[in-house]
N, C-alpha and C positions, 0 to 999 in steps of 0.2 A: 504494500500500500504506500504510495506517496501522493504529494498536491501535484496539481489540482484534483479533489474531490470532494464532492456538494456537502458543504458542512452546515450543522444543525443549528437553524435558530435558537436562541438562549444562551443563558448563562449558566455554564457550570462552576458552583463554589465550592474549592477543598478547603477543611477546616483541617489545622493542625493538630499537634497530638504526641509528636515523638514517634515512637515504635507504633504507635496503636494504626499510624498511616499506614501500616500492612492491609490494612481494611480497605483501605481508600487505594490501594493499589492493585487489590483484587475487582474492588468495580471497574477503573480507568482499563484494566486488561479486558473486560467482557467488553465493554465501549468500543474498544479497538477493534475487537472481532466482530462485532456486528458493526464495523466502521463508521461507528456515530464520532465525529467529533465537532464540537460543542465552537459557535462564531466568535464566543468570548467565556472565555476561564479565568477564572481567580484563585487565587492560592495565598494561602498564611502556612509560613512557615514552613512545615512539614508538606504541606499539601501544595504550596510552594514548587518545591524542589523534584514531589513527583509529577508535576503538571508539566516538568519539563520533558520526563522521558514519552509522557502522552504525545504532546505534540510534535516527538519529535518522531511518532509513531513506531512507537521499538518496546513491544507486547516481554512482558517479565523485566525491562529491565530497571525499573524505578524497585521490583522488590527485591532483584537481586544486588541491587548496592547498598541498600540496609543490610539481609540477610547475610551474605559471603563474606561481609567485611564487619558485623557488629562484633564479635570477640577479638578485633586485631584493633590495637592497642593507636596505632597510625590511624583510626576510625575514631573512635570513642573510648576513652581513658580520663578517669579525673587526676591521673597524674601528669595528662598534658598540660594541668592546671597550674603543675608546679613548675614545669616549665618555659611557664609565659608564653605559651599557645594555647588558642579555644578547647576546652572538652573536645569539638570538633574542630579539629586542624583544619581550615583554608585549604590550605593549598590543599593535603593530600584528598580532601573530598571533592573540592570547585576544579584540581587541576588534575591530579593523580591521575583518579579514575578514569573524568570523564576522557582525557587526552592519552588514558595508554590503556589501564588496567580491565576498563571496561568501556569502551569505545561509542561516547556520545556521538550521535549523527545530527550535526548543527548545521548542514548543508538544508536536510530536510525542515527541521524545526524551524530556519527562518526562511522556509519559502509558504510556514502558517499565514493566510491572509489574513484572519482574525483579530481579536484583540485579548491580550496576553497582561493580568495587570495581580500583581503581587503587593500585599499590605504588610508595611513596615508599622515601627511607633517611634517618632519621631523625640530623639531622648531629651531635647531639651524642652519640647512644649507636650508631651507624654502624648499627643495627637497623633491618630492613623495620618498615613502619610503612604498614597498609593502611585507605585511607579508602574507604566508601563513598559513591558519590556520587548526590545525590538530584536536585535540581534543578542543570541543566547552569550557567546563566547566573549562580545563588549560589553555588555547587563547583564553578569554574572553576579558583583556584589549586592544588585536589587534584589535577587534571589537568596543570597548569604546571609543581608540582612535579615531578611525575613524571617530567616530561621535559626538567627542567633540569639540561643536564651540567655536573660539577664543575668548576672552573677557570673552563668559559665562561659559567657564568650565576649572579645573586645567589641565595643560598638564599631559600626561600620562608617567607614566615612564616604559622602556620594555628595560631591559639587561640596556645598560649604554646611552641610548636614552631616550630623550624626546620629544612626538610626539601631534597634534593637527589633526582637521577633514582633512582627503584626499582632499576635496573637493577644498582647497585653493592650492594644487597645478597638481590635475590630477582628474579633475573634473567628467568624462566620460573614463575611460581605455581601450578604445577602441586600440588604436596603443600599449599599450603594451598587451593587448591579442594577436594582430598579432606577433608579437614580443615574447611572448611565445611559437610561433608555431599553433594557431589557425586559420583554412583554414577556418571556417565561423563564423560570428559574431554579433549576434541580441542584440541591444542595448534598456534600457528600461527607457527612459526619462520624466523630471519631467515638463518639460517645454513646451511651444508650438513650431513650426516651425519658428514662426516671432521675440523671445526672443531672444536680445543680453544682454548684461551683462555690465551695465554702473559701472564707478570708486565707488571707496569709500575710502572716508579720514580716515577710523577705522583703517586704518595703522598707524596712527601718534599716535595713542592710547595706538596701541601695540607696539609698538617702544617704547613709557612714560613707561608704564608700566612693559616693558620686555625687558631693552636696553640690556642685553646679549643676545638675540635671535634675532638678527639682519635679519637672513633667516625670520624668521617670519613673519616679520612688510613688507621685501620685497614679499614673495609670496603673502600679501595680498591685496598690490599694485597693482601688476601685476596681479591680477585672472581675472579679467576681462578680460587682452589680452590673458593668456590661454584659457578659456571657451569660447572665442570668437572665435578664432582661430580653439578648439576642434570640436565645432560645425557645423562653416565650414567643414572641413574636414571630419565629421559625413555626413552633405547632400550631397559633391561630392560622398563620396563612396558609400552612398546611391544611389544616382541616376544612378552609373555604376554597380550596382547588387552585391558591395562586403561586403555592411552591410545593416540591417534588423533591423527600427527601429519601434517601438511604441513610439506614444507618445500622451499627451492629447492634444484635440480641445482648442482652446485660449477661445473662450463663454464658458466651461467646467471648464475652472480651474480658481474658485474665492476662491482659499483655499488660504491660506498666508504660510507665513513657521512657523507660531506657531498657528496655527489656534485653534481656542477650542469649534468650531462650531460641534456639532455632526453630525447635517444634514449635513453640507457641505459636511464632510467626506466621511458619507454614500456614497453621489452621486459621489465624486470623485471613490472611491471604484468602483461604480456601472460600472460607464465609464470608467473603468482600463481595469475589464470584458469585457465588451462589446467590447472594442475596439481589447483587444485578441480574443473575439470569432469572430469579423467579417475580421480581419487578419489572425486567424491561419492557415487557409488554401496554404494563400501568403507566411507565414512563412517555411510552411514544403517544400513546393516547393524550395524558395531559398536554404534551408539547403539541400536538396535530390538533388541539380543542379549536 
């Protein structure tokens, strides 16, 4: 499969999550196979960075650069922390992989006609801050950003900004897809239906350690009431027929957000699938309404 091919009105939104995107990588693989891909995708963080292997049309490979590489240390290590690199190394995930180890196809990805737009949080005024992104291999750090978490990775620098994961202030971009003009919108979620999203003191942390980024320390306070709020607002619209969501079973998802479980993965993966193949049907219909 490559472009040109007749791509689907709407907006598709990946929500982050860490590991739990094994979910979200088993929908985006059935997507593939039934060659739905979506006019405009958005992505926070996690969902981010697998949005990339989507569009660049290349079926397993967003789960296998979690899966093959989560217990190597050049991946994910907190003791890349001690040595003054991200949890997640830069280079060896944005450059390694894509350019040797497992062989990103960015020929294809920017010949996506669409629109491609990943949600950072902008560390000084703790505001979503949404980049589009055009060529994968030049807007690579838009995507870095978005999925670098607070505490564990250095903020990213992009023109005279400094940015952190999307996810601490527009967790699900579901209202600014409508907001761009999107008349339907299939959201692809990492969490179950009964998930709220309790506080966390790691604001006081980042506040210690980042007192000029004051936005910061407050979006992180606050994510809770956004995400909770979001998500409301995801089931109403859900249930009046204006968004289409996936999402995984609560006995399904025993992944964590750094999980380093291979099998778990697998099966998240497996029940990402599944749950698009026994939705797609309900999906095309809402989209074709």
């Amino acid at each position: 499969m490559s472009y040109p091919i007749p791509l689907t009105r709407g907006a598709l939104v990946l929500e982050g999550g860490g590991m739990r995107g094994a979910f979200t990588t088993g929908v985006l693989d059935f997507l593939l196979e039934k060659k739905v891909v979506f006019d405009r995708v958005y992505g926070v963080s996690a969902g981010a960075c697998h949005a990339c292997s989507y569009l660049s049309l290349q079926p397993k490979r967003a789960f296998r650069v979690v899966a093959d590489y989560v217990n190597d240390p050049r991946y994910m290590s907190f003791f890349n922390l001690l040595k003054g690199e991200d949890m997640f190394p830069a280079e060896f995930v944005y450059h390694t992989i894509p350019d040797g180890l497992d062989p990103y196809d960015y020929k294809t990805a920017n010949e996506y006609p669409g629109k491609f737009c990943v949600v950072t949080t902008d560390c000084r005024s703790g505001q979503a801050k949404y980049f589009e992104v055009g060529d994968l291999r030049r807007d690579i750090d838009m995507v870095r950003a978005s999925a670098s978490l607070p505490l564990l990775s250095h903020m990213v620098k992009i023109g005279g900004g400094e940015y952190l994961d999307g996810g601490m202030s527009d967790s699900i971009p579901v209202k600014r897809a409508f907001a761009d003009g999107a008349e339907k919108c299939v959201a692809v979620l990492t969490r179950d239906a009964d998930y709220l999203k309790e506080s966390s003191g790691l604001y006081r942390l980042a506040r210690l350690l980042s007192p000029r980024h004051k936005g910061l320390a407050e979006s992180m306070k606050n994510r809770h009431l956004m995400y909770n709020e979001t998500v409301n607002y995801i089931k109403r619209s859900a249930a009046e027929g204006k968004v289409f969501v996936f999402r995984p079973e609560k006995e399904r998802l025993d992944v964590g957000r750094l999980e380093k479980d291979r099998s778990k993965l697998e099966r998240l993966y497996e029940h990402g699938y599944e749950t698009a193949e026994k939705q797609f049907d309900a999906m095309m219909e809402y989209l074709n309404k």
